[in-house]
N, C-alpha and C positions, 0 to 999 in steps of 0.2 A: 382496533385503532387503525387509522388508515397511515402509510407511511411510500415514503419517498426514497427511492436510491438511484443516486449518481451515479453513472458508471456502473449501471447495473446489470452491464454485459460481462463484464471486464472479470477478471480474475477474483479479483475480494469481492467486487459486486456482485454476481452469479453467486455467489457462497450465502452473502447476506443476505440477498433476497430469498433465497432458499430458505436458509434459517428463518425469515420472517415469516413464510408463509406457514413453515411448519409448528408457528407458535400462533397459527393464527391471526395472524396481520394481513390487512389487505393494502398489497403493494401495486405502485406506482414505479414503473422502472425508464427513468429518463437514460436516454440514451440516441442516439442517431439512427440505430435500427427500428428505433419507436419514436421517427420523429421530430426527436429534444436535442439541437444545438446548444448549447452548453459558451462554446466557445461564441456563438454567432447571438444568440441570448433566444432564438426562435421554439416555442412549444412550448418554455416553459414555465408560461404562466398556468396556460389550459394542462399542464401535467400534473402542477399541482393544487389544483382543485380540490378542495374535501380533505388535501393532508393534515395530518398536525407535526407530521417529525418529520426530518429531512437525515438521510443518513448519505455522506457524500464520500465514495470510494471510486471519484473521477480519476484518472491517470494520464499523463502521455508518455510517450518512448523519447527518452531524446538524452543528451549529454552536454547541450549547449543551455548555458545562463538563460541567454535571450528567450529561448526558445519555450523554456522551463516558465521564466517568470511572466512572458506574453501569454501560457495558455493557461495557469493558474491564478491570473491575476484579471483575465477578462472571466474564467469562467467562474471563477468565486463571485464578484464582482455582479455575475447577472442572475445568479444564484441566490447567493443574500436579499440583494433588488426585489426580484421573486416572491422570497420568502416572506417579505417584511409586506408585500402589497396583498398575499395570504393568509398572513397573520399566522406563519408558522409557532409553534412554540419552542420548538426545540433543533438545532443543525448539531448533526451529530459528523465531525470529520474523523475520516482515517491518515493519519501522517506516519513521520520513519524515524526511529530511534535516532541521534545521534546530530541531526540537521544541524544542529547549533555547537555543531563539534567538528563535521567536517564539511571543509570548503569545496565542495565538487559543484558544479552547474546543474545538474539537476536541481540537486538541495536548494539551490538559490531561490527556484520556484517555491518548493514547498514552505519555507521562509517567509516568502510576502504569503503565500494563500495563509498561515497560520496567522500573519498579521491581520490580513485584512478581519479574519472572522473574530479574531481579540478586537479590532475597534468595530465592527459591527452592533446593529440595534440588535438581532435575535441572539438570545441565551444560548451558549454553545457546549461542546465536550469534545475535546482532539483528543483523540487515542491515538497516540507515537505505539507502533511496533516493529520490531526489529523485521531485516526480511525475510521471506518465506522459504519455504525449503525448495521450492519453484527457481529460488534466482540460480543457485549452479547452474541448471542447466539453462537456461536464461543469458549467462556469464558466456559459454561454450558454444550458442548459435552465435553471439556477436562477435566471438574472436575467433573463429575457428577458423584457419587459412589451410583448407586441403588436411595433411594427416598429422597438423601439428594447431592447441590450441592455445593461446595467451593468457594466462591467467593471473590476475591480480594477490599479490600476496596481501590478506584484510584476515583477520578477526572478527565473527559473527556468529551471532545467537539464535540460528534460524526457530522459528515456527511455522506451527500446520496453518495454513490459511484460513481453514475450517474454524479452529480453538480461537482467531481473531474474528472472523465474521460473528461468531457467536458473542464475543464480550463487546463486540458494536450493534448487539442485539440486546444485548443489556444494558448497553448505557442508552440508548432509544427508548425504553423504558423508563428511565430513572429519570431525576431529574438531571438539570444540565448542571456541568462538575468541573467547568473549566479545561485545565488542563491537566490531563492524568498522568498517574505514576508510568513510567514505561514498562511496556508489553513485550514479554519474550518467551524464546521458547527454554528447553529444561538443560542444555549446555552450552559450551561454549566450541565452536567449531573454528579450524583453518580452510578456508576457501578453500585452497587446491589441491587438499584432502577431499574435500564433498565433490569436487570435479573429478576426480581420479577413481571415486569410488562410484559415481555416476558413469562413468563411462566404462568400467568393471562389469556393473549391474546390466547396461545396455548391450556388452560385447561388442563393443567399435573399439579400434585400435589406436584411436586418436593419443598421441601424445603431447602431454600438459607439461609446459613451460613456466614454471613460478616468474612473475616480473615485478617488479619493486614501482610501483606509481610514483610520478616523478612530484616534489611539491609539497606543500604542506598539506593538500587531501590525501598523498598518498600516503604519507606519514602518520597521519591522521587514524588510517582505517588501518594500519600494520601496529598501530599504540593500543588500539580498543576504543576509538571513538565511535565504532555504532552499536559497544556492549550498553546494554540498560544501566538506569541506575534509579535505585530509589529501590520502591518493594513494592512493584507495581506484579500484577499477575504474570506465572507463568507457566507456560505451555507444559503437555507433557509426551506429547511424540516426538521422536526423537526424528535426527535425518534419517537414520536404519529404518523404524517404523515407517517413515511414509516412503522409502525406496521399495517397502515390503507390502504397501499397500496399493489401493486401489488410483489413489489419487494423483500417483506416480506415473502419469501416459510415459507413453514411450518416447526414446529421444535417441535420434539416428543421427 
């Protein structure tokens, strides 16, 4: 089967295309390094040529609404378009536990891209998973001021990014399921724990500062609104596990 990945540079995407390949799929990897504006709507009709599944692990970096819902909302938007002039059969997205739990400006994006592809013409499957064991350190490049870091007091169920590329390699398969049970991994973590202990593991002397998010996001994410719910699949590396493996680069 021939198949498609969005953001198939990007952190989930590089996993899933991997996985795809190794099951034997021959992938299409939209991306700007291959080309495929996403945002701009360029390449991506001639990308997916010959597809039949769309598997979409597009991302931006941002923390602003606007920002969030301008680039999820053009790039779905030219995606779908795409797909429908293809005769895709199946868009398969990756989203994030919690979006409809807590108010942050990213989430807002992820929000409308889940709407759009609910009213869309092509049959879909959104897999909500919690975040990856990648965000602590993720957390500690963007607040690190010199030898002191910021760190958000939240509640989170990390997973291997791996054990989710693979269960959006299975629903690429399957038929399309709507919207699935949510995706996590095997406990329940304190952020500024996984920071503390990342930075143990790395030997940097940075000191982490617990801060209370001000709002009803922040409150939000210190309640347990990006724990799963339902009995959707979960993971089973732990953060220990993947601080002890491979997939752990380093973080100075």
């Amino acid at each position: 089967m021939k198949m498609a990945v969005a953001g198939g540079t990007g952190l989930a995407g590089r996993h899933v295309v991997r996985e795809l390949t190794e099951r034997g799929h021959e992938v299409a990897v939209l991306a700007r390094a291959h080309g495929v504006d996403l945002v701009a709507g360029t390449g991506v009709d001639e990308a997916l040529a010959g597809c039949d599944v769309v598997v979409d692990a597009s991302n931006v970096t941002t923390q602003s609404a606007d920002t969030s819902i301008g680039f999820f909302e053009a790039a779905t938007r030219n995606l779908l378009e795409a797909e429908r002039r293809a005769g895709i059969a199946h868009h398969v997205a990756l989203s994030i536990v919690g979006i409809d739990r807590v108010p942050i400006g990213y989430y807002a994006g992820k929000r409308r891209q889940e709407a759009l592809i609910d009213a869309g013409d092509v049959p879909f499957t959104i897999l909500r998973a919690t975040q990856f064991h990648e965000f602590a350190g993720q957390i500690l490049e963007r607040t690190r001021k010199g030898p002191i870091a910021l760190v958000p007091r939240m509640r989170s169920q990390p997973i291997a990014v791996r054990e989710v590329a693979g269960l959006l390699a299975d629903a690429a398969v399957d038929a399309p399921g709507g919207l699935l049970d949510d995706v996590a991994g095997p406990r329940v973590e304190q952020m500024v724990d996984k920071a503390r202990q990342l930075l143990r593991a790395r030997g940097a002397r940075t000191v982490v500062v617990p801060v209370r998010l001000p709002g009803a996001g922040g409150r939000a994410m210190r309640d347990g609104g990006l724990l799963p719910i339902g009995s959707g699949a979960r993971g089973t590396e732990t953060f220990d596990d993947w601080l002890a493996g491979p997939d752990a680069a380093p973080w100075t």
